[in-house]
N, C-alpha and C positions, 0 to 999 in steps of 0.2 A: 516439792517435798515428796518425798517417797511414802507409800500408802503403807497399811500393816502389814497385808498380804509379801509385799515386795519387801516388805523388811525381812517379815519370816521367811521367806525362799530364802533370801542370801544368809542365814544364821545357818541353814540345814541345809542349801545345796553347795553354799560357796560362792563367791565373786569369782568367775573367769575374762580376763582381760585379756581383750584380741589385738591383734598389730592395730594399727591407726590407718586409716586407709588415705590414700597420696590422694589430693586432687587435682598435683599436675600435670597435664599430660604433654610427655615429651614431641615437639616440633621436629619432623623426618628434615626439615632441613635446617636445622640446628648446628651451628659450627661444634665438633667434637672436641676435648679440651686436650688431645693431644697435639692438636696443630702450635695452641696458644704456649702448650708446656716445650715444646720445641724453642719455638720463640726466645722464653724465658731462657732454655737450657743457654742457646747460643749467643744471648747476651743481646739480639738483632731488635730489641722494643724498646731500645733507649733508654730504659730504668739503669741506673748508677749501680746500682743493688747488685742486678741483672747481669753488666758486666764483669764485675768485678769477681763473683762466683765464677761465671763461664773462663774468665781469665784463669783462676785459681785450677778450675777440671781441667784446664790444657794443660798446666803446667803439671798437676798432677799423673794425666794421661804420658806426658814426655818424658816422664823420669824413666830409668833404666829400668829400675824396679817394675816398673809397673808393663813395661812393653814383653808383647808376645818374642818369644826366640821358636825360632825352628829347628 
């Protein structure tokens, strides 16, 4: 429980509330999650999900519509 003193300071100075500080600390050899999102993109990790998105961006990618012209 909070004493008088510390009650009085926060009526007259105010509560300031600071970020939360991390305690974890990232491992340098850490797989990066863009290798996994690759993965995901091209369907190559087996999930059904997976595929069937990566199927769809092809199909998207191939339309006329969407191809570069020079």
């Amino acid at each position: 429980m909070a004493s008088d003193n510390e009650i009085q300071y926060a009526i007259t100075r105010g509560i300031t509330f600071g970020k939360a500080r991390s305690e974890q600390k990232e491992d340098p050899n850490k797989v990066k999650t863009k290798a996994r999102k690759k993965a995901y993109h091209t369907g190559s990790h087996k999930s059904g999900a997976a595929k069937h998105k990566a199927e769809i961006r092809q199909r998207v990618k191939n339309r006329a519509s969407q191809r570069k012209t020079k």
